[in-house]
C-alpha atoms as one frame of an Amber mdcrd trajectory, in Angstrom:
protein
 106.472 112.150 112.393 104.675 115.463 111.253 104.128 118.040 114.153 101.456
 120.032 112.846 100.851 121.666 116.339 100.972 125.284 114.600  98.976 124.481
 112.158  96.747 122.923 114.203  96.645 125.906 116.121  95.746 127.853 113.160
  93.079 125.945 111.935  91.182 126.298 114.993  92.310 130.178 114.825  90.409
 129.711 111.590  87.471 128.278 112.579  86.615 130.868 115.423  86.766 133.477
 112.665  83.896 131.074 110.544  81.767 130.817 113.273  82.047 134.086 113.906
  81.478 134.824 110.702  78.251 132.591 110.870  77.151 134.603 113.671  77.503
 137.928 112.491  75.669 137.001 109.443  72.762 135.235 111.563  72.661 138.905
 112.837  72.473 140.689 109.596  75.474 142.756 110.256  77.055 145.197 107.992
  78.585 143.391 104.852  81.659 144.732 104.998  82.569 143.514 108.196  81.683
 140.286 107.307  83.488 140.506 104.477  86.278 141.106 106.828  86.138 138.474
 109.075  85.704 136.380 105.940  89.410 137.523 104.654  90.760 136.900 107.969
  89.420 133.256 107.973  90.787 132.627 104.515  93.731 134.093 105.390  94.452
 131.767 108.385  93.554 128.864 106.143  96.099 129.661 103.774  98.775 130.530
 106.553  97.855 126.482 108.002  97.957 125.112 104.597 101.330 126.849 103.885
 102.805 125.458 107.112 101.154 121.880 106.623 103.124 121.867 102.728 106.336
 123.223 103.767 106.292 120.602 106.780 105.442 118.088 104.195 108.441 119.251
 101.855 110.697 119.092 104.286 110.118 115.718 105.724 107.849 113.767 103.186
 109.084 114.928 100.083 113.151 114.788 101.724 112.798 111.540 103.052 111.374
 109.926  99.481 114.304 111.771  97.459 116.967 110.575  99.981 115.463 106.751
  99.304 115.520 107.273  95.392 111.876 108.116  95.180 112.038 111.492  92.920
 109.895 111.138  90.280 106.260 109.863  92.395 107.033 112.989  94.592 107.685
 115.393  91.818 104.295 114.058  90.356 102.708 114.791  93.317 104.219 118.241
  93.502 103.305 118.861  90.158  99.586 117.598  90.369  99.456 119.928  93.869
 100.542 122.584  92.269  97.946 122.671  89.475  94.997 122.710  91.376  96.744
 125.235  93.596  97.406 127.715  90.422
């Protein structure tokens, strides 16, 4: 079982900055707040998807290399990581 409840946290975190981000551009605000808010959304997206991988690694990815599973996971590592990079 995955307990994404930080995460989940985060992503909503997330989307309160990209509707606010909606808002302020309805309202022609300056563009480098907006800008702004835009970084801060994009950052809490990458601090969720962070959490949501390393939760993954550490039960996913241990559980299929403790039953003799290496090589699918390590191909699905790999294929993560290159649209990651």
């Amino acid at each position: 079982m995955h307990n994404h409840q930080s995460s989940l946290k985060t992503l909503k975190n997330a989307l309160g900055q990209v509707e606010a981000v909606i808002k302020m551009t309805e309202e022609d605000r300056y563009c480098i707040d907006i800008s702004t808010q835009i970084s801060a959304a994009i950052a809490l997206l990458k601090k969720a998807q962070s959490e949501i991988l390393s939760n993954h690694i550490h039960s996913c990815v241990k559980e299929s290399i403790e039953q003799g599973n290496v090589e699918d996971k390590l191909e699905e590592i790999n294929t993560l990581l290159k649209k990651l990079v």
